[in-house]
C-alpha positions as CSV (number, residue, x, y, z in Angstrom):
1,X,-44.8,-4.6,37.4
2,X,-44.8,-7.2,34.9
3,X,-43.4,-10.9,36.1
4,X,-40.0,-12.0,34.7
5,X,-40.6,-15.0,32.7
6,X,-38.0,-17.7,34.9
7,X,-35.6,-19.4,31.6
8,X,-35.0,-22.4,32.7
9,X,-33.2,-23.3,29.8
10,X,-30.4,-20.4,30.6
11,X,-30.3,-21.9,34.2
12,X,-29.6,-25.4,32.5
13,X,-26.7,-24.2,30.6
14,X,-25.0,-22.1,33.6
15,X,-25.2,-25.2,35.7
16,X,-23.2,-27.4,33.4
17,X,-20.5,-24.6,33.2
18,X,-20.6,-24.1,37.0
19,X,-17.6,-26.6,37.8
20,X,-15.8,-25.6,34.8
21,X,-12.4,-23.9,35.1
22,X,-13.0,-20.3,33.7
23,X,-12.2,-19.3,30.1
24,X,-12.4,-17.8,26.5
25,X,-16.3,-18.4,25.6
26,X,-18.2,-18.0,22.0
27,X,-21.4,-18.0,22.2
28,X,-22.6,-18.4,18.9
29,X,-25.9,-17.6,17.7
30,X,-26.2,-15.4,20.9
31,X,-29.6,-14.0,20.4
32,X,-30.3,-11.1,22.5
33,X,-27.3,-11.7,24.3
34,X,-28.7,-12.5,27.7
35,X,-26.5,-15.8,27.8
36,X,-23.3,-14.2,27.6
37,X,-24.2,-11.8,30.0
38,X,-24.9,-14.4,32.7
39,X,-22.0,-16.1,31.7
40,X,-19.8,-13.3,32.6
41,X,-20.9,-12.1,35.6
42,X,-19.8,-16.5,36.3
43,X,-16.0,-15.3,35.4
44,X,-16.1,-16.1,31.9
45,X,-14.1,-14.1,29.0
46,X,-16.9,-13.8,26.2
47,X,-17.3,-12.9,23.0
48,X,-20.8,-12.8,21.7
49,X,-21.8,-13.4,18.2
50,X,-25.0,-13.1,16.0
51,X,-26.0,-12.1,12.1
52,X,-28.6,-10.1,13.8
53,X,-27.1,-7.3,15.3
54,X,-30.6,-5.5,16.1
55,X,-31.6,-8.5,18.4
56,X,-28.5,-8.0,20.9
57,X,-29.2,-5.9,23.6
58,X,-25.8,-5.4,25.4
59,X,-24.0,-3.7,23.4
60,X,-21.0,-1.6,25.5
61,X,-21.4,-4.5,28.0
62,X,-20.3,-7.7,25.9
63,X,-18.0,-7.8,22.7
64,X,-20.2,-8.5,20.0
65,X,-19.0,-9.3,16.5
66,X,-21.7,-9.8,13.5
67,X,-20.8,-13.8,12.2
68,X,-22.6,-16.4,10.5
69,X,-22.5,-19.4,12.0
70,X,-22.7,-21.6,8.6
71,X,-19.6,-19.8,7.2
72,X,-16.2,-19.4,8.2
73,X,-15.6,-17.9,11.7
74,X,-13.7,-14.6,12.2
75,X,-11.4,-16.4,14.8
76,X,-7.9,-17.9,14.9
77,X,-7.3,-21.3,15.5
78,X,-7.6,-22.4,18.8
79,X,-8.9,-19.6,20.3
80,X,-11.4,-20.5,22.9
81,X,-11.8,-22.7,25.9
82,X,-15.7,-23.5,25.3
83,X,-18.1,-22.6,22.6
84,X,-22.0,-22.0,23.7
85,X,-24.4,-23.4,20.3
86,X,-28.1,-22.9,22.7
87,X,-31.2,-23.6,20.3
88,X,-28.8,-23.5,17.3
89,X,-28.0,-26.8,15.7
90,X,-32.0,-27.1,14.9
91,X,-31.4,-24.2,12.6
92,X,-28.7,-25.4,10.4
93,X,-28.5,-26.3,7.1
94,X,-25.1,-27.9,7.2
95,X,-24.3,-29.3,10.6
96,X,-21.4,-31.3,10.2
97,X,-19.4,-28.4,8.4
98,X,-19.5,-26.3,11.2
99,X,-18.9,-28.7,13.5
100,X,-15.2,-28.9,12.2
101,X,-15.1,-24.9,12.1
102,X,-16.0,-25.3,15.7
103,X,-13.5,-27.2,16.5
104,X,-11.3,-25.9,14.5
105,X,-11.7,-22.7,16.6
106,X,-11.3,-24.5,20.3
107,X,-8.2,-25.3,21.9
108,X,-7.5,-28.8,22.4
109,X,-9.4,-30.0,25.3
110,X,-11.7,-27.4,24.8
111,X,-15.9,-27.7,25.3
112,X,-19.1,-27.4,23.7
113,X,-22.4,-26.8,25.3
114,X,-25.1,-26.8,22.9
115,X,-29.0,-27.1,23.6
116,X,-32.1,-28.1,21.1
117,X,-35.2,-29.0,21.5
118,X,-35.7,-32.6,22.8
119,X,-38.0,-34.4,20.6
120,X,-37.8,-37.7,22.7
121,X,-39.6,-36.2,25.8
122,X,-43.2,-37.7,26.2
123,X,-45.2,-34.7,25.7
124,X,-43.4,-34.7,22.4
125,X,-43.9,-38.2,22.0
126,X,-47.7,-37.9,22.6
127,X,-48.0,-35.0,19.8
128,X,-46.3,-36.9,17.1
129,X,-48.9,-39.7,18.0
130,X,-51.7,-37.2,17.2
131,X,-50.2,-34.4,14.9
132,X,-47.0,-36.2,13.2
133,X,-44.4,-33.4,14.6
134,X,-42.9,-33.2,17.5
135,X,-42.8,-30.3,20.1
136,X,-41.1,-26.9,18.6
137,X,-41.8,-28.6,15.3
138,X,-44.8,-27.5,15.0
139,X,-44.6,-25.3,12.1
140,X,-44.3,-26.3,8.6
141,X,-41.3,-24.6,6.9
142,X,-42.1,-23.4,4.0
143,X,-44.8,-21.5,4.6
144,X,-43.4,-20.0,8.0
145,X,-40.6,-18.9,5.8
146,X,-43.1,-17.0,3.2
147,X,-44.5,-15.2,6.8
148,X,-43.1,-11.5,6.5
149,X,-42.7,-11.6,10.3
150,X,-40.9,-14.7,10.5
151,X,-36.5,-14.5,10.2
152,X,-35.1,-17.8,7.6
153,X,-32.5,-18.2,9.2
154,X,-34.6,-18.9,12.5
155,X,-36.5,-21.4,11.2
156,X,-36.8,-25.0,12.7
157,X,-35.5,-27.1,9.8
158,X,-33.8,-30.3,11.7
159,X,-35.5,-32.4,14.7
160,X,-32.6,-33.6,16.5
161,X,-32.7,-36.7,18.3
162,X,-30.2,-37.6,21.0
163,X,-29.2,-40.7,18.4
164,X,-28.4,-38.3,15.9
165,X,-27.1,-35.7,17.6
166,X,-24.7,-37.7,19.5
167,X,-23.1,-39.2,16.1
168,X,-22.8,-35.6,15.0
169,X,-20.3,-35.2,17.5
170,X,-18.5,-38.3,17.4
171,X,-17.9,-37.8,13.6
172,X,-16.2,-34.8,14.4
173,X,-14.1,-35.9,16.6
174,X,-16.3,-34.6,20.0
175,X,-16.8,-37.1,22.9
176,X,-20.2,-36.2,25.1
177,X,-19.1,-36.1,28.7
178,X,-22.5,-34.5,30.1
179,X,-26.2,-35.3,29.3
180,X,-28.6,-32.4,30.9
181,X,-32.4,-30.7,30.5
182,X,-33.9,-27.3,31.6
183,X,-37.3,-28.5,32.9
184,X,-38.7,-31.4,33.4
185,X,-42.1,-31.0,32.0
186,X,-43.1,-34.3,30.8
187,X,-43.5,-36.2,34.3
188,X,-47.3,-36.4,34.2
189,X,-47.1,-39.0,31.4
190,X,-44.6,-40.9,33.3
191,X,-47.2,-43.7,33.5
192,X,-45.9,-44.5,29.4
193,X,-42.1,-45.2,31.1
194,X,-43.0,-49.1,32.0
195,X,-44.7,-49.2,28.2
196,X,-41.5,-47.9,26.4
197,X,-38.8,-49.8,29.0
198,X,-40.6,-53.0,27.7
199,X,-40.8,-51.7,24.2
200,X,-37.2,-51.3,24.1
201,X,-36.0,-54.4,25.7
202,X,-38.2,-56.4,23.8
203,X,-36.1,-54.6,20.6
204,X,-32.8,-55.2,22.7
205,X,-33.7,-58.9,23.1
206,X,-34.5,-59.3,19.5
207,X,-31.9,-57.9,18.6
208,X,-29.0,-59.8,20.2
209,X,-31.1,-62.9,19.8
210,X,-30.4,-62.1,15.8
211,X,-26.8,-61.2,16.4
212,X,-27.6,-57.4,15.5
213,X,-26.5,-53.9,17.6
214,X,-26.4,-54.2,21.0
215,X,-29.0,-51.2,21.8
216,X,-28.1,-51.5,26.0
217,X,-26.0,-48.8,26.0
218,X,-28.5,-45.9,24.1
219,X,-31.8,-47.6,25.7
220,X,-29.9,-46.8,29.0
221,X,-30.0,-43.0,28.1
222,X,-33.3,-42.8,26.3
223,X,-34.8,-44.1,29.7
224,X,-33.4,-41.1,31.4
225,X,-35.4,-38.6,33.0
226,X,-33.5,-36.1,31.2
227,X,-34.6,-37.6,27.6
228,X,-38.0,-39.0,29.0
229,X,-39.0,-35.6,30.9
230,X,-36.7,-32.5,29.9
231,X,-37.8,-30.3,27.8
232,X,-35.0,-29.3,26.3
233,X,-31.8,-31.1,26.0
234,X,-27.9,-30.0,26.7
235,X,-25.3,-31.5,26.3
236,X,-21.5,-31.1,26.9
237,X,-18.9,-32.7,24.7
238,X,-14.9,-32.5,24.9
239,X,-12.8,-31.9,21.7
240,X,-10.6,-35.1,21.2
């Protein structure tokens, strides 16, 4: 019998919804569905949705509806507590527009949970030194998008950092009130942490010195074992 590969990445995202009061989920860009699944059997009222319907494998077990995530969604306004965006926001070509459909779509109050790739981990770090792309960037685009067995719309097309991505959700009105990983997989090149702490207060220094940004506040997070070590990073942010 074949061993079932542990996702640590699904474990990840449970555990931020585990002391979450429960509610109306979407969980775009659902895959083969294994998420909502899991998120059910926690209590949650989901709706799973996907452009590829051949992928989802729960069907007569989840509501599924077919929906591109770069267009207009087939939802009122205001009709869901949380919306689940795992290994999604990588994939997009126009971030910030649906952004403001996903918030259009959440109640006030209500959450996202969304997961990418995080670049900033060491063992990332260490193959942009030698390859100049960073883990799950691996592949160039344009050919993997002439490969007949790749998907486009699966393609890798923006490396998020936690900089970034953390604007992205502040311009539209979202206000990050969790910072999580999956694994930490980067802790054997933990001996490079003293080398980039001095590295950045040396910039931090600098930089007040000059009367510039005070970087004390986003060097405190980029030290963090979940942006130092995790693999991948999840974060939770409130509508405003």
């Amino acid at each position: 019998m074949a061993k079932v590969k542990r996702n640590y990445l699904l474990e990840g995202i449970l555990k931020v919804f585990e002391n979450e009061k429960r509610g109306a989920v979407a969980d775009l860009g659902c895959g083969d569905g294994d998420y909502s699944v899991a998120l059910t059997k926690m209590g949650f009222k989901v709706i799973a949705c996907d452009l590829d319907v051949k992928r989802f494998k729960h069907n007569g077990k989840i509501d599924f509806k077919v929906c591109d995530v770069t267009k207009q969604l087939p939802f009122d306004d205001a009709s869901f507590d949380f919306v689940v965006l795992a290994e999604v926001i990588e994939h997009l070509r126009n971030p910030y527009q649906v952004m403001q459909e996903l918030s259009r779509i959440l109640r006030p109050g209500g959450k996202i949970i969304l997961s990418t790739p995080n670049i900033l981990n060491l063992k990332s770090r260490m193959r942009f030194l030698f390859e100049g792309c960073w883990e799950f960037f691996r592949e160039p685009p344009l050919e993997n998008s002439k490969n007949p067995k790749s998907v486009i719309y699966n393609l890798h097309l923006i490396p998020w950092r936690y900089h970034e991505l953390e604007y992205l959700l502040a311009d539209s009105q979202f206000e990050i009130q969790t910072i999580a990983s999956s694994i930490y997989d980067s802790k054997g090149l933990s001996f490079l942490k003293p080398l980039i702490q001095f590295q950045l207060k040396s910039k931090e220094m600098s930089s007040r010195k000059k009367g510039g940004l005070d970087y004390s506040r986003i060097n405190k997070i980029v030290l963090s074992d979940e942006i130092l070590y995790g693999r991948h990073l999840i974060i939770k942010a409130i509508k405003k």
